[in-house]
C-alpha positions in Angstrom: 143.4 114.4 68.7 143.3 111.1 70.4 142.0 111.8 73.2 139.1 114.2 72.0 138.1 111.2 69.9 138.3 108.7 72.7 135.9 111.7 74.7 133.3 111.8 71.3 133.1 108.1 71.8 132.6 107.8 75.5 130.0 110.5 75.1 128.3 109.1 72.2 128.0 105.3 74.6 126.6 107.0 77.3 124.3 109.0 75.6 123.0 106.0 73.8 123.2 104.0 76.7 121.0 106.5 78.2 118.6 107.0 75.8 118.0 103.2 75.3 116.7 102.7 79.1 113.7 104.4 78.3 112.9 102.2 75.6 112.8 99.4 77.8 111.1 101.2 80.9 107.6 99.8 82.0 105.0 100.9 83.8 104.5 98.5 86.8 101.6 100.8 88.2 99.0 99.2 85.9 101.0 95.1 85.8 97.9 94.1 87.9 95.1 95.7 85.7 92.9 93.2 84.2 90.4 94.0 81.6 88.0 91.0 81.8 84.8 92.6 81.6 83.6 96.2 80.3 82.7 99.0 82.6 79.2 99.8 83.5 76.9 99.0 86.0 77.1 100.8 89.1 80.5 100.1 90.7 80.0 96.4 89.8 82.6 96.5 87.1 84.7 97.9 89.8 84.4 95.4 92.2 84.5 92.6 89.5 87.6 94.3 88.0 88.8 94.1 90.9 88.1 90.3 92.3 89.8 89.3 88.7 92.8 91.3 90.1 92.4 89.6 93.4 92.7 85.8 91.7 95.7 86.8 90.0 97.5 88.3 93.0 96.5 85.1 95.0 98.0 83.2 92.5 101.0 85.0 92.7 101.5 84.3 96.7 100.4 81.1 95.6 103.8 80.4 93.4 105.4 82.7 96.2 104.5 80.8 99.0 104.5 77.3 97.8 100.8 76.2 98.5 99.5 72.7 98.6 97.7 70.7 96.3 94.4 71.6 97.9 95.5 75.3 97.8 95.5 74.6 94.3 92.8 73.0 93.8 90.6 75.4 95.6 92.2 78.7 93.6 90.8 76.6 90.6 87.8 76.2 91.5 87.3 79.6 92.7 89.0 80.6 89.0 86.2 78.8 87.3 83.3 80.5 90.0 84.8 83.9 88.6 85.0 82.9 85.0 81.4 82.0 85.1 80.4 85.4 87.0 82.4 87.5 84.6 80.0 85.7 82.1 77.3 86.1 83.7 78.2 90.2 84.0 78.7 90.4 80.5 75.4 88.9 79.4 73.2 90.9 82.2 72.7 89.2 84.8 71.0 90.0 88.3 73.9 92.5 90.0 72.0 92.1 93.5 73.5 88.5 93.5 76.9 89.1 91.6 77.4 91.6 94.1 76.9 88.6 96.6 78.9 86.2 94.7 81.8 88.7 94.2 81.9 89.3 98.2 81.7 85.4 98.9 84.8 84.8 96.5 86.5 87.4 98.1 86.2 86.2 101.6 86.9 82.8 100.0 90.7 84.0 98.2 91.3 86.1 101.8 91.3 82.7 103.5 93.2 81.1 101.4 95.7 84.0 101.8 95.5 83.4 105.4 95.8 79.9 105.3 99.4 80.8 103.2 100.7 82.5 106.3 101.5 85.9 103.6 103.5 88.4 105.0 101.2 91.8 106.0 102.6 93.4 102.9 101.5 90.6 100.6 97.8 90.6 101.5 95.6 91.9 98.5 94.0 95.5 99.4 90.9 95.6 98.3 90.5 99.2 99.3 
């Protein structure tokens, strides 16, 4: 009688022990996904979706990697140039030049992932 209870109990844990993981199980596929501006316009939401994605990673290797003041100080700046383009999006502005703009900060966070000496595997794809 013992022992069958002492086997309830142990089967009882581990199925509750089981069961619990899944309440606590996240979805790291979509931990990058930012929703900063609407979708729309002709693959410009995609590639602003996208850049916003791009600052946070580079923010990431910046933390990662240790970067400078100046690091810093540039990923600011360049967070306040994409703040002011998401506006800009959202209130209809030219997308010939936010296209522009969106390729120029690009370039811009790439170099300041090169100048972070990130491993290959770090390096934001932009596919």
């Amino acid at each position: 009688m013992e022992v069958a209870m002492k086997k309830l109990i142990l089967i009882i844990v581990l199925g509750l022990g089981l069961g619990g993981t899944s309440a606590f199980a996240y979805d790291y596929r979509y931990d990058n996904r930012a929703a900063y501006v609407s979708p729309g316009r002709s693959g410009l939401d995609w590639r602003i979706n996208r850049l916003n994605r791009m600052l946070s990673h580079v923010r990431w290797e910046l933390s990662r990697y240790r970067g400078d003041w100046r690091l810093r100080r540039e990923v600011d700046r360049i967070s306040s140039e994409v703040n002011r383009l998401n506006w800009r999006y959202r209130h209809g502005s030219d997308s010939w030049r936010l296209r522009r703009e969106v390729d120029s900060l690009r370039a811009e966070l790439h170099q300041i992932e090169v100048r972070l000496h990130v491993r290959g595997g770090d390096y934001y794809r932009w596919d």
